[in-house]
C-alpha positions as CSV (number, residue, x, y, z in Angstrom):
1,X,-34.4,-7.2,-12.9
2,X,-31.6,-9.4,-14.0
3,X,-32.2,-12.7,-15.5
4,X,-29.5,-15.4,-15.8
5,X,-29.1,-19.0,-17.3
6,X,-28.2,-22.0,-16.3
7,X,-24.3,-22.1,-17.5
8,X,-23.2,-18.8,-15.3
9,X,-24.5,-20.8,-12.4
10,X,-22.6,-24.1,-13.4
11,X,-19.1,-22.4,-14.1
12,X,-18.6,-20.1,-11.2
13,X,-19.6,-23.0,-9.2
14,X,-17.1,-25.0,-10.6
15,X,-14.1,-22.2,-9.1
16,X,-16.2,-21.9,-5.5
17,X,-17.1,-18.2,-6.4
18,X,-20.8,-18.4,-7.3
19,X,-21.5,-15.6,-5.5
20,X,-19.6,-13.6,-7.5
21,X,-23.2,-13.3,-9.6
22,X,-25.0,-11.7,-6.6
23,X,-21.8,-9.4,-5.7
24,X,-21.5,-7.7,-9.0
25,X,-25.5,-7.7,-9.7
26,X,-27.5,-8.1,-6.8
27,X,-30.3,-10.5,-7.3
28,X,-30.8,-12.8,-9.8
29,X,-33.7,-14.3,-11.8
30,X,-34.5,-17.6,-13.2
31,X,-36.4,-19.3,-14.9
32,X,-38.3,-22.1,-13.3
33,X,-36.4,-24.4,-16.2
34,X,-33.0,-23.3,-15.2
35,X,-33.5,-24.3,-11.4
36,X,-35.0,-27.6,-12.8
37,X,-31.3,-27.7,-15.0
38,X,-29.1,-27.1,-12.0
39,X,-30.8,-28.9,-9.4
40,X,-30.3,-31.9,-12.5
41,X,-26.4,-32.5,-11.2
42,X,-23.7,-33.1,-13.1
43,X,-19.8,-33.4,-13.1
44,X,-20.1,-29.8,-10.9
45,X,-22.3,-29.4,-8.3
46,X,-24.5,-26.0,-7.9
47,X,-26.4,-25.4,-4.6
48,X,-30.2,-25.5,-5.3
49,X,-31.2,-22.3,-6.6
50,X,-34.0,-21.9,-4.2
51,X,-32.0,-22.6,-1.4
52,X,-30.4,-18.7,-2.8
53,X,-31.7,-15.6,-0.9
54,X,-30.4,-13.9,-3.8
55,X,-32.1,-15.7,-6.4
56,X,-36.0,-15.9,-7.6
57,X,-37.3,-18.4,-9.4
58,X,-40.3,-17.8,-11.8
59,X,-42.4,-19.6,-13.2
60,X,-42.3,-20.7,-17.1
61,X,-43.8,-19.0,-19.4
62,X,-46.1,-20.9,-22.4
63,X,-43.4,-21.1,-25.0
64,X,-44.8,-19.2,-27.9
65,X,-44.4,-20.1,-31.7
66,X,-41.3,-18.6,-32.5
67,X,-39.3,-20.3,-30.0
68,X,-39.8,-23.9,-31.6
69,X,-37.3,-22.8,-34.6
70,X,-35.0,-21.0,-32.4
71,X,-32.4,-24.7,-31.8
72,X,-32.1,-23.1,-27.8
73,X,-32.3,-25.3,-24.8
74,X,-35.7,-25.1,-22.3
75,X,-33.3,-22.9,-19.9
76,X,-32.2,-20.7,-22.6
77,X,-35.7,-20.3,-24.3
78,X,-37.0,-19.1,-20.7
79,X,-34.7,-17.1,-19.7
80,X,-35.1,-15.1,-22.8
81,X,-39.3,-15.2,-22.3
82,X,-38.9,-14.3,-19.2
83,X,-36.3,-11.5,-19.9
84,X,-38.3,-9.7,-22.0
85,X,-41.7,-10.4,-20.5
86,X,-40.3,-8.6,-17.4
87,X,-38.1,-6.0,-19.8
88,X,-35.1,-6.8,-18.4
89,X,-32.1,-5.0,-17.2
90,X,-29.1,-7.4,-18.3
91,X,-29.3,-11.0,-18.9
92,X,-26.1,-13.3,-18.6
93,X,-26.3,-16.5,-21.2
94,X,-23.2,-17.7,-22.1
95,X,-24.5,-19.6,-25.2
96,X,-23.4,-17.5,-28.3
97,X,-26.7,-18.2,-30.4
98,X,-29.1,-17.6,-27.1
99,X,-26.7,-14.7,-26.8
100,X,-27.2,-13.3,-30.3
101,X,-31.0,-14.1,-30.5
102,X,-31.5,-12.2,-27.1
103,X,-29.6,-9.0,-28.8
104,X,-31.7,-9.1,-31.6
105,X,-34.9,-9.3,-29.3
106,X,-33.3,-6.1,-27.7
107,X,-32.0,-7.2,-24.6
108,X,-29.1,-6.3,-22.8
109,X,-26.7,-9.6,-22.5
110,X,-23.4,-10.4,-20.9
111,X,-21.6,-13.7,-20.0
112,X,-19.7,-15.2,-17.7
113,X,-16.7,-14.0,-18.5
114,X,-18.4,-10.3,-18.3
115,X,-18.7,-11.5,-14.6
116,X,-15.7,-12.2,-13.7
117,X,-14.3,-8.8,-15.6
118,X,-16.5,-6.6,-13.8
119,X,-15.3,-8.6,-10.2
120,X,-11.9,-7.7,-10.9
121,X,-13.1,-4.0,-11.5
122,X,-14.8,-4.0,-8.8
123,X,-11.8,-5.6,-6.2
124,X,-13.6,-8.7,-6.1
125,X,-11.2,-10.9,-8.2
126,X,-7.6,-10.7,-7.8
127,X,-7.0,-12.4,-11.6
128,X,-9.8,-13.0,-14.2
129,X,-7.0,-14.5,-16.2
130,X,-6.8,-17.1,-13.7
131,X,-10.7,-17.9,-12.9
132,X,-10.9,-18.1,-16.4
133,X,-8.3,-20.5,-16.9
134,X,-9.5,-22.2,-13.6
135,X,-13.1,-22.7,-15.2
136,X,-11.8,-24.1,-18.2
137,X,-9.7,-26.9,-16.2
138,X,-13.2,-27.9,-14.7
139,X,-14.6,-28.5,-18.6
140,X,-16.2,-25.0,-18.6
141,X,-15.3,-23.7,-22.1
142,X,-14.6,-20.3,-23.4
143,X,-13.0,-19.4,-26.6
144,X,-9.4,-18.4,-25.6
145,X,-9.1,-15.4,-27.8
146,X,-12.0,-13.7,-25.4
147,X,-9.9,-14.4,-22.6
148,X,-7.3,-12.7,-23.6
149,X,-8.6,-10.0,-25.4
150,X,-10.6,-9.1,-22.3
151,X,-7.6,-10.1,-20.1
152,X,-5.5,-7.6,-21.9
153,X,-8.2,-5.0,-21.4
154,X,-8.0,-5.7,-17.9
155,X,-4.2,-4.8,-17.8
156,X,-3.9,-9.0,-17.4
157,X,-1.4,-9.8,-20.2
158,X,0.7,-12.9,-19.7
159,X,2.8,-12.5,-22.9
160,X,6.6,-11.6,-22.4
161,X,8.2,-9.1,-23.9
162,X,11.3,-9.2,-25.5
């Protein structure tokens, strides 16, 4: 089972290529809170998550007492509950401190960006470089030294040599 956040959903959307999430992984899980966060709207526009025959929606889970000092988002908080109450594969948060809490709880986390690499593994991308850079003109933001780092490890580098 693979459980996913709210922010994957909102910046493939923002290139046209959300179903990038269901090529490389197959279905997806959410939480019940992160549905509720997409169907919200906003300056990019996700499909309702229901409306997803790759997607299942779960219900919340009672938050329990260690989540209250955790500074996360409802979406984030769930998808972590929810992750480990279902002992997850691989969950995709791109929010570094949901990111680092959901290592420590033992999960097994990527991001976006680990998306879109494994597309262009897989044939399903012809430049992460580009759908990066395409996300970040829609106000999707990802530190730029990742996207080059994991560009370059892609055989994507744009520098010139002399």
């Amino acid at each position: 089972m693979v459980f996913c956040n709210t922010t994957p959903f909102i910046a493939l959307a923002s290139i046209g290529r959300l179903e990038l999430l269901s090529q490389v992984v197959g279905d997806i899980s959410v939480a019940e809170a992160v549905a509720e966060e997409c169907a919200e709207g906003g300056p990019i526009s996700v499909p309702p998550l229901r409306d997803l025959s790759w997607v299942t929606v779960h219900p919340d889970l009672p938050p329990r007492e260690w989540t209250a000092v955790l500074d996360l988002d409802r979406g984030e908080q769930q998808t972590l509950l929810l992750a480990r109450h279902y002992a997850s594969e691989l969950v995709i948060i791109d929010e570094r401190r949901a990111r680092t809490i959901g290592e420590y709880l033992g999960l097994r986390i990527t991001g976006t960006l680990g998306i879109l690499a494994k597309a262009k593994t897989d044939g399903l991308l012809p430049s992460f470089r580009e759908a990066a850079a395409a996300m970040q003109a829609q106000g999707v933001y990802y530190s730029q030294g990742l996207i080059d780092r994991l560009a370059e490890r892609l055989g994507e580098n744009n520098r010139k040599h002399p």
